[in-house]
LUMZARO-220297 format. One record per residue (C-alpha): residue in one letter; chain; y, z, x. Coordinates in nm, 2 decimals, decimal comma. Example, Ala and Ser with C-alpha at 12.3 -4.5 7.8 and 13.67 -1.06 7.14 Angstrom:
REM LUMZARO-220297
<atom 'a' 'A' <-0,45 0,78 1,23>>;
<atom 's' 'A' <-0,11 0,71 1,37>>;
***
This chain:
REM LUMZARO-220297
<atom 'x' 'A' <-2,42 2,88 -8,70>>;
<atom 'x' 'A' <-2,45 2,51 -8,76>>;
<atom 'x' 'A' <-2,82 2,37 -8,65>>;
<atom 'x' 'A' <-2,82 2,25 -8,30>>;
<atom 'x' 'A' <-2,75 1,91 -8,25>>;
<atom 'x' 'A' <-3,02 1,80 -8,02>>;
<atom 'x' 'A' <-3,27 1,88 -8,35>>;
<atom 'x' 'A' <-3,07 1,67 -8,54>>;
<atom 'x' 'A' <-3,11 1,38 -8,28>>;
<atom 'x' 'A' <-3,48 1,45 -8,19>>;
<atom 'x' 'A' <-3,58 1,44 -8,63>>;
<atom 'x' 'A' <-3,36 1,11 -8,63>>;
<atom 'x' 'A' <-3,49 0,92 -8,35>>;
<atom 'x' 'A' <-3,63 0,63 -8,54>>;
<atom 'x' 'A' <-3,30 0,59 -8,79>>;
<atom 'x' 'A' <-3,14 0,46 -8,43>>;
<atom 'x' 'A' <-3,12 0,08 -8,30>>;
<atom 'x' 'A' <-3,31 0,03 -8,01>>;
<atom 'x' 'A' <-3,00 0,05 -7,77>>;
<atom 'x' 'A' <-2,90 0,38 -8,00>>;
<atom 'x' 'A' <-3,20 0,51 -7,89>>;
<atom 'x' 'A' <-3,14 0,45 -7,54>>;
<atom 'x' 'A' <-2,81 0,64 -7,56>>;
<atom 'x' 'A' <-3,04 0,96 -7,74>>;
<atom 'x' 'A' <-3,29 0,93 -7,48>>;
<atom 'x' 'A' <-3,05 0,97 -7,21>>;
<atom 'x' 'A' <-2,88 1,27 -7,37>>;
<atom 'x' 'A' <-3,22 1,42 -7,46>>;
<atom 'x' 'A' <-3,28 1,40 -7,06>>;
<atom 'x' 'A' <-2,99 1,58 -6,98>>;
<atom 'x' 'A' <-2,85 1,77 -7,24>>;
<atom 'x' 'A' <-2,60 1,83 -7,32>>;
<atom 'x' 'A' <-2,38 1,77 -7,01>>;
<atom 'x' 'A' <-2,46 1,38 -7,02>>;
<atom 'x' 'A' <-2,23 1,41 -7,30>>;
<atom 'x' 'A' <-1,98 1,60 -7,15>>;
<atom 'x' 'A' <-1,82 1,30 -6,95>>;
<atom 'x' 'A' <-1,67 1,02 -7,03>>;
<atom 'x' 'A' <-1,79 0,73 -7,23>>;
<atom 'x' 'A' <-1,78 0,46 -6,97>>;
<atom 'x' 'A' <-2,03 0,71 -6,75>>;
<atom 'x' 'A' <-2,26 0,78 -7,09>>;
<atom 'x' 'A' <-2,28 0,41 -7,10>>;
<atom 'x' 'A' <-2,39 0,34 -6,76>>;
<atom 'x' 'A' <-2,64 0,65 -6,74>>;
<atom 'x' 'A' <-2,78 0,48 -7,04>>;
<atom 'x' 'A' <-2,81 0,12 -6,98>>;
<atom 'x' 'A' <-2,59 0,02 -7,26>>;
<atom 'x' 'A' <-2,24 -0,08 -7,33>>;
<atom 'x' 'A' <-1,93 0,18 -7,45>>;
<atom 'x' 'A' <-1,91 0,03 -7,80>>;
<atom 'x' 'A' <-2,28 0,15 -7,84>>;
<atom 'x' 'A' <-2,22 0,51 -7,73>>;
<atom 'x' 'A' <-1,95 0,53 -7,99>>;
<atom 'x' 'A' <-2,18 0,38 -8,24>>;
<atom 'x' 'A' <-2,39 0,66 -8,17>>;
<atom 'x' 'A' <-2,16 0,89 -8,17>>;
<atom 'x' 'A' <-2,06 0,84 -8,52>>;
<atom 'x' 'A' <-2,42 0,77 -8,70>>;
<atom 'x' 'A' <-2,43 1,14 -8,57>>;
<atom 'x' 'A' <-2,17 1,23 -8,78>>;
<atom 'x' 'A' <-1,87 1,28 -8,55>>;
<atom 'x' 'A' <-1,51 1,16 -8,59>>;
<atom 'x' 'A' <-1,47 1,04 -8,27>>;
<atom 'x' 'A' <-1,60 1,12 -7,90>>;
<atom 'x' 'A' <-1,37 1,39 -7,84>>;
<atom 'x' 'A' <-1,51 1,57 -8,13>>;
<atom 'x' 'A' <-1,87 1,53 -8,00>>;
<atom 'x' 'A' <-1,78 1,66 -7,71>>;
<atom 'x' 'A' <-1,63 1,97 -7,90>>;
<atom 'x' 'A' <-1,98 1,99 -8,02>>;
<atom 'x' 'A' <-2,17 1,97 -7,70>>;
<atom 'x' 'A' <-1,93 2,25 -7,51>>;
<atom 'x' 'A' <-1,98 2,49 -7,82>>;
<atom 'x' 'A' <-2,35 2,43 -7,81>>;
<atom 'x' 'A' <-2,36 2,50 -7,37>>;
<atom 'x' 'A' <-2,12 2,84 -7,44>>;
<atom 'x' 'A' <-2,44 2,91 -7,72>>;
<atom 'x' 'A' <-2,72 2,84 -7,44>>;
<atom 'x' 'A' <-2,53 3,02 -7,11>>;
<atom 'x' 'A' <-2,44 3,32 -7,39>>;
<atom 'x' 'A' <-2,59 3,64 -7,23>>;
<atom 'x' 'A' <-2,70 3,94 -7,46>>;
<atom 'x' 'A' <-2,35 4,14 -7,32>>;
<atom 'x' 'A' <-2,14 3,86 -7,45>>;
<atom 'x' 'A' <-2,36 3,83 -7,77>>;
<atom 'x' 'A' <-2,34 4,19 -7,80>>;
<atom 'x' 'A' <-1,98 4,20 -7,83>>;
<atom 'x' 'A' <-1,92 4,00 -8,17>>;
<atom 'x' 'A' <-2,22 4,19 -8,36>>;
<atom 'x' 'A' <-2,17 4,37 -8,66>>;
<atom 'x' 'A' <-2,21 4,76 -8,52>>;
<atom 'x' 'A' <-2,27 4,93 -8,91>>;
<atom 'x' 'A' <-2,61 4,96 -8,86>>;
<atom 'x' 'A' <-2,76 4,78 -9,17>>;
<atom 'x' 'A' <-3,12 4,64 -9,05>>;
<atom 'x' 'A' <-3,10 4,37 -9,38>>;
<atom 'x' 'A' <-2,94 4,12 -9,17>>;
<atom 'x' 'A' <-3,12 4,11 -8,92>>;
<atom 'x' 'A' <-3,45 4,09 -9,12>>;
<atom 'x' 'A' <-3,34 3,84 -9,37>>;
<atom 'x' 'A' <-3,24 3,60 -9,04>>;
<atom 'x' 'A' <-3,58 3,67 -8,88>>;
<atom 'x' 'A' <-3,74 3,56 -9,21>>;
<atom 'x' 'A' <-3,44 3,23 -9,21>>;
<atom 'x' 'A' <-3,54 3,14 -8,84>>;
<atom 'x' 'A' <-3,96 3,09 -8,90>>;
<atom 'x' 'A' <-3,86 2,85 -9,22>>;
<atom 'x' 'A' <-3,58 2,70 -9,04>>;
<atom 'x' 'A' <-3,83 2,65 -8,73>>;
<atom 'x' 'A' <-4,12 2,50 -8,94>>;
<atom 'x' 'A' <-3,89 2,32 -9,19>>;
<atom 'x' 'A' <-3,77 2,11 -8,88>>;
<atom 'x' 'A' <-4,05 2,09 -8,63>>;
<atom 'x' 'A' <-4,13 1,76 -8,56>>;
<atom 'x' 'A' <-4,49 1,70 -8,69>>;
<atom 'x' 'A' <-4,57 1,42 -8,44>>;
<atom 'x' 'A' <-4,48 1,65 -8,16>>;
<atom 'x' 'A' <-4,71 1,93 -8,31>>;
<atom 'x' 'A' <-4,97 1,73 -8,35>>;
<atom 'x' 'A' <-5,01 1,59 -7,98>>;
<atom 'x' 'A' <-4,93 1,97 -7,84>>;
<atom 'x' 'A' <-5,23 2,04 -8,01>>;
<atom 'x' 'A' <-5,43 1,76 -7,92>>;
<atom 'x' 'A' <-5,34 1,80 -7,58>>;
<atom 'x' 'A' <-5,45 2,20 -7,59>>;
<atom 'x' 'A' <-5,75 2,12 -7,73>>;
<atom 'x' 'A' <-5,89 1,83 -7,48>>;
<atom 'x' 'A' <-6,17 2,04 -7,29>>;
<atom 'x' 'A' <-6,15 1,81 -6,98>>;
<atom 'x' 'A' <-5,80 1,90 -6,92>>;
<atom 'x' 'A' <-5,75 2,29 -6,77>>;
<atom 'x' 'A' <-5,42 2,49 -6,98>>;
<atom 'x' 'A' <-5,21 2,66 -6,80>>;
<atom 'x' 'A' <-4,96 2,88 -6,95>>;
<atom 'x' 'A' <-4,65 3,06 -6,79>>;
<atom 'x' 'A' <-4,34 3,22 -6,96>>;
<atom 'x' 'A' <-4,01 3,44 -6,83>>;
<atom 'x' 'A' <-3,91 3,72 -6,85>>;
<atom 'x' 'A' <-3,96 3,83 -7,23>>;
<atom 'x' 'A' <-4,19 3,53 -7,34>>;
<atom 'x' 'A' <-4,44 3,58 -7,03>>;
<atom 'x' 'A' <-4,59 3,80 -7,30>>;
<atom 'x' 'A' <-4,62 3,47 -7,58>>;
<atom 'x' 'A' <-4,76 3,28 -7,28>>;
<atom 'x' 'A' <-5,04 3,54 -7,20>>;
<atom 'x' 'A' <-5,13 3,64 -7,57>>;
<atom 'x' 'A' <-5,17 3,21 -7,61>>;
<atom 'x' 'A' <-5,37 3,24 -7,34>>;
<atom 'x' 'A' <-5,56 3,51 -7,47>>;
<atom 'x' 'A' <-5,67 3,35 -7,78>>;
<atom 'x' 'A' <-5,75 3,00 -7,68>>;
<atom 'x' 'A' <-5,99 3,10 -7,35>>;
<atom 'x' 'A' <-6,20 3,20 -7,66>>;
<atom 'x' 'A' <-6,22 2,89 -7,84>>;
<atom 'x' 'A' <-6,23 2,63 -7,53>>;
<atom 'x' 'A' <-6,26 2,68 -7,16>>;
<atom 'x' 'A' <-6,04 2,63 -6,86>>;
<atom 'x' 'A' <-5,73 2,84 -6,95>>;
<atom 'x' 'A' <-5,54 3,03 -6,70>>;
<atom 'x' 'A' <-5,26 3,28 -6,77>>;
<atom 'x' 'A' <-5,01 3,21 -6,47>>;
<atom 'x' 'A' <-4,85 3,56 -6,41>>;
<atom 'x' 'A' <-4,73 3,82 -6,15>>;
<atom 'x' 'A' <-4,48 3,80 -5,91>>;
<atom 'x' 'A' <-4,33 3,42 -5,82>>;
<atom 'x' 'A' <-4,48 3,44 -5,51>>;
<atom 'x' 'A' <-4,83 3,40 -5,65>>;
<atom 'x' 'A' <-4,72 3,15 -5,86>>;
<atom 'x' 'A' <-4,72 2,88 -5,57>>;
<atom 'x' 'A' <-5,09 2,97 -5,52>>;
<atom 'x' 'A' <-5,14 2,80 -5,91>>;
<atom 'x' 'A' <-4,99 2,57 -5,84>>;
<atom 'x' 'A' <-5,19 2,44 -5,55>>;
<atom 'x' 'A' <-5,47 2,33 -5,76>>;
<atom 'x' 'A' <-5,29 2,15 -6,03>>;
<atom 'x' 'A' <-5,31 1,84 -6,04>>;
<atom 'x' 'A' <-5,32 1,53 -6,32>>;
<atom 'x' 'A' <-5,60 1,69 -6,54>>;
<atom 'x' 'A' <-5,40 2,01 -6,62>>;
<atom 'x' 'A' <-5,14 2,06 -6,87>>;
<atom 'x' 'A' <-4,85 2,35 -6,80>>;
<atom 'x' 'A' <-4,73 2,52 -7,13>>;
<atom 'x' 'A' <-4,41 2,70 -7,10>>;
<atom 'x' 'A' <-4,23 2,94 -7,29>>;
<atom 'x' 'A' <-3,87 2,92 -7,20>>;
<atom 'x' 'A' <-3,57 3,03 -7,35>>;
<atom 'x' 'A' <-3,19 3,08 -7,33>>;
<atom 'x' 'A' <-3,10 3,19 -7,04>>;
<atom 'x' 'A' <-3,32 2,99 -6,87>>;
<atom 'x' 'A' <-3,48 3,07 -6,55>>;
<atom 'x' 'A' <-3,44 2,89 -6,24>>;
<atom 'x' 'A' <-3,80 2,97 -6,12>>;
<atom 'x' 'A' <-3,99 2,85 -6,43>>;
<atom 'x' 'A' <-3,79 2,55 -6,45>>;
<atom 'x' 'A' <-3,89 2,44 -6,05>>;
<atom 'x' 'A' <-4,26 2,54 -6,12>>;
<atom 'x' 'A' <-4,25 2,33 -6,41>>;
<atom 'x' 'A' <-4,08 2,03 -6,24>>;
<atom 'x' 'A' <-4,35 2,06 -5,91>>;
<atom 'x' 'A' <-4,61 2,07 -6,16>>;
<atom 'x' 'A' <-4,49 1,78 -6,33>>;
<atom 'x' 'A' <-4,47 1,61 -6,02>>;
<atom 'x' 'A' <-4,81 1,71 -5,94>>;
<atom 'x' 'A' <-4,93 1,48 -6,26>>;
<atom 'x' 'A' <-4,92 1,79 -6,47>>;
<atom 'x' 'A' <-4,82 1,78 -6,83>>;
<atom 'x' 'A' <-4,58 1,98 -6,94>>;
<atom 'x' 'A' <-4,61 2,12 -7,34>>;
<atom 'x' 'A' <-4,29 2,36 -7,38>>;
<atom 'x' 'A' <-4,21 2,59 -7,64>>;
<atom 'x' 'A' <-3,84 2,67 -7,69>>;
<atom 'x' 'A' <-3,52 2,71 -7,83>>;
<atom 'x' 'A' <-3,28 2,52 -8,01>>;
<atom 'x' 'A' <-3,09 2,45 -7,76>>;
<atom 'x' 'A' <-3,37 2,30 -7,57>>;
<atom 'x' 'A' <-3,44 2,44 -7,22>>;
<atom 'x' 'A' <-3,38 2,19 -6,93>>;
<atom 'x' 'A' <-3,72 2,17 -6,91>>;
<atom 'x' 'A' <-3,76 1,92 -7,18>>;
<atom 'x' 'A' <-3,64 1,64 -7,00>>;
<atom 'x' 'A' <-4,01 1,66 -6,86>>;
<atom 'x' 'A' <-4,20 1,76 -7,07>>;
<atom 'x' 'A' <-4,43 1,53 -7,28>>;
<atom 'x' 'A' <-4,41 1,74 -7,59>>;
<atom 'x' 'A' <-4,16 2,00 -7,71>>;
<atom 'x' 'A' <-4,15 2,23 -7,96>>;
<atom 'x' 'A' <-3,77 2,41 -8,05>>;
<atom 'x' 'A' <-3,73 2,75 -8,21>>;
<atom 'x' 'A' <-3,46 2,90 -8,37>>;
<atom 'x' 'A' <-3,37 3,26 -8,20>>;
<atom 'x' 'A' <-3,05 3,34 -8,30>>;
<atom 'x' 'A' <-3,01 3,69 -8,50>>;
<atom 'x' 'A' <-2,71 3,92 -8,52>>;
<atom 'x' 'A' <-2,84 4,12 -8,23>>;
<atom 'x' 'A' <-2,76 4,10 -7,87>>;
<atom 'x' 'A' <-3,11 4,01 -7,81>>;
<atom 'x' 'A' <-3,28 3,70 -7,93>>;
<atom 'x' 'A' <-3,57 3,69 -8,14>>;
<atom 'x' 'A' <-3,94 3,57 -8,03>>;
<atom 'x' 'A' <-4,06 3,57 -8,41>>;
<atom 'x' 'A' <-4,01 3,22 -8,48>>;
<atom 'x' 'A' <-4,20 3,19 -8,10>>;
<atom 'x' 'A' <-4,48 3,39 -8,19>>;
<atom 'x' 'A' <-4,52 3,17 -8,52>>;
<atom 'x' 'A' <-4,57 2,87 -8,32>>;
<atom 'x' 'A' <-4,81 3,00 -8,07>>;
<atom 'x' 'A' <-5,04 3,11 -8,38>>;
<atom 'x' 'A' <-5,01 2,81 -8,49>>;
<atom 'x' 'A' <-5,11 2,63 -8,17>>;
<atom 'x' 'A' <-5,39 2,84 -8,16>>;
<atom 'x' 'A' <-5,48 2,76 -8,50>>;
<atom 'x' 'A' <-5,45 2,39 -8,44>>;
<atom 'x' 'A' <-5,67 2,42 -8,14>>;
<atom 'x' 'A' <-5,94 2,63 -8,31>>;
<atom 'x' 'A' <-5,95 2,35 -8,65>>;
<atom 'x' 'A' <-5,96 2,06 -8,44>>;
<atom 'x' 'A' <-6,27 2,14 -8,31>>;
<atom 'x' 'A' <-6,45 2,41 -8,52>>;
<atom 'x' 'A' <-6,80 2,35 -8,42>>;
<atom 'x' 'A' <-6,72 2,45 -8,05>>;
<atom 'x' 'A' <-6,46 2,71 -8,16>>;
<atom 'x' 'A' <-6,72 2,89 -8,34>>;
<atom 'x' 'A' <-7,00 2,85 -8,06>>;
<atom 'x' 'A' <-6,82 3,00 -7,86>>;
<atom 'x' 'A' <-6,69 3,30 -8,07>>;
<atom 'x' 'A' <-7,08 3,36 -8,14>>;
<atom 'x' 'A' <-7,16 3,35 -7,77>>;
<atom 'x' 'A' <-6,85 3,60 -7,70>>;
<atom 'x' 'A' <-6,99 3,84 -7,99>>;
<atom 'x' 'A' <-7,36 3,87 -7,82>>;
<atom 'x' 'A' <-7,21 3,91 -7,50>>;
<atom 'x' 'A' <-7,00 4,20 -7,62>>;
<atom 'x' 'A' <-7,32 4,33 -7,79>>;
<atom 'x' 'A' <-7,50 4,28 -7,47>>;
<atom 'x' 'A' <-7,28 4,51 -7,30>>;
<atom 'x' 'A' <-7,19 4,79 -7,58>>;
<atom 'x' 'A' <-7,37 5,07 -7,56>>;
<atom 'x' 'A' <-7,28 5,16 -7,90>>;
<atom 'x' 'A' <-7,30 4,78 -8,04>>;
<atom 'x' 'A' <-7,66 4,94 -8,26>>;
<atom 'x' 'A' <-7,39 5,14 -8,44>>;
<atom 'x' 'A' <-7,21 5,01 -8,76>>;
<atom 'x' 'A' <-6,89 4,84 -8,71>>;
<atom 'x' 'A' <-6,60 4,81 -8,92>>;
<atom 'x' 'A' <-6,57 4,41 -8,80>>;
<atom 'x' 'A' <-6,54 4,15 -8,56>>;
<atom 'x' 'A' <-6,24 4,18 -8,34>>;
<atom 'x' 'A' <-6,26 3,88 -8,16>>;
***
C-alpha cells in the first residue's frame, strides 16, 4: 500500500509557495473530498486561481488532476473499508509472519514520518498544568484513551477519562470550556459521535490533540495538533500498536518535560499507597506505579 497522501502533504508543507499552501490547507480541512471536484471549485474553496491547484497538483507528484483524483478515491475506499470488506482479500493460510513483520513496519513507518513539530506542541500542550486533559476514544481505542489517562493523572493533575455511554458524555462536556484540551483517539471508520463531541468541544474553546490514522480522521480539520498512525495489517482488523507507541510516548514527553513535578507526585502517590496497605511493612518486589 502506497503511504497516504495527506502524510506526504502534511511533512511537505513548507516546500509549497504560499498560495500552494493555501490550496494544502484547504485539502487538509476537508480531506479528501475537497479534492474530489473539480478544479475551478478547489480554486474557489481555496482562495486561489486554477493554474495554482494544478501547480499543486503536480509538485505532488501527479500527472495530471484526473490522476489525483484517482488517488484521493482509492485513499476514501481505504478509510470507508470495514473489517468484512478487508476480510475478504486477506491471505487465509494462517502464517502469523506477516502479520508480525507489518506490526513491527507500521511503529517505524509511524515514527519515521511523525511530524516532530506536531509532537512537540501535543506534548507541551499535555503537559501545561493550568489546562484540564480530557481524553475520549471509540469503540476499540476508548481503551488507548483511558490507559493515557491512566498514566498522566499520575504525573500532573486535572485529567479526566471521558467514558460510558454517549449520553454521559454531554454531562463532560458542560464544563469545558477554553482552558481544557480534548485528546482523541479516532480511527477508520470513524464515529459520528466522537466526531460531534469533538466539534462542540472545539466550539466550546476547547483544544483538540487527536491521535489517528493515516488517513486522517475528519476530525483533524479542528484539531490544533495531529498525530497519524499507520494501522494497516493483513488482517480484517486494524492494528492499535503503532497507537499504543504514541500514547507511551506522550506520556513520556509529558513526564521529561517536567520531571521535578512528575516525580513529586509519584513519591506522594507511593506514601499514599503505603498509607493505606496493610501489608506495605512487607518486602516488595517494586514500585508499580
Amino acid at each position: 500500500m502506497k503511504r497516504p497522501l495527506v502524510e506526504d502533504i502534511r511533512e511537505r508543507i513548507d516546500e509549497f509557495t504560499a498560495t500552494e499552501k493555501k490550496a494544502a490547507h484547504a485539502l487538509l480541512a476537508r480531506y479528501p473530498v475537497q479534492g474530489l471536484g473539480t478544479v475551478a471549485q478547489f480554486a474557489e474553496a481555496a482562495g486561489v486561481s486554477s493554474p495554482t491547484i494544478l501547480r499543486f497538483v503536480s509538485r505532488l507528484g501527479f500527472g495530471g488532476f484526473s490522476e489525483f483524483q484517482d488517488r484521493l478515491r482509492l485513499e476514501l475506499d481505504n478509510q470507508l473499508n470495514s473489517p468484512l470488506a478487508r476480510s475478504a482479500s486477506m491471505d487465509t493460510d494462517g502464517d502469523a509472519d506477516p502479520h508480525v513483520s507489518k506490526m513491527v513496519e507500521n511503529i517505524q513507518e509511524t515514527f519515521l514520518h511523525l511530524p516532530k513539530g506536531e509532537l512537540d506542541g501535543f506534548i507541551k500542550l499535555l503537559a501545561d498544568e493550568k489546562r484540564t486533559i480530557n481524553l475520549i476514544g471509540g469503540r476499540f481505542t476508548d481503551a488507548l484513551a483511558r490507559y493515557t489517562a491512566s498514566h498522566l493523572r499520575i504525573v500532573r493533575p486535572n485529567v479526566v477519562h471521558i467514558a460510558g455511554q454517549q449520553g454521559n458524555w454531554l454531562d463532560q462536556l458542560l464544563g469545558i470550556g477554553p482552558r481544557d484540551v480534548v485528546v482523541v483517539f479516532d480511527i477508520r471508520r470513524y464515529q459520528a459521535e466522537i466526531i460531534h463531541f469533538s466539534e462542540a468541544a472545539a466550539k466550546k474553546g476547547a483544544a483538540i490533540a487527536l491521535v489517528t490514522d493515516s488517513w486522517m480522521s475528519p476530525i483533524g480539520r479542528i484539531a490544533a495538533y495531529v498525530l497519524p498512525a499507520r494501522v494497516a495489517v493483513p488482517s480484517p482488523w486494524d492494528s492499535s500498536l503503532a497507537l499504543m507507541a504514541i500514547a507511551e510516548l506522550l506520556i513520556t514527553g509529558v513526564t521529561q518535560l517536567n520531571p521535578a513535578r512528575s516525580q513529586q507526585r509519584m513519591l506522594e502517590l507511593e506514601n499514599l499507597r503505603d498509607d493505606h496497605d496493610p501489608a506495605s511493612d512487607s518486602p516488595r518486589g517494586g514500585p508499580d506505579i
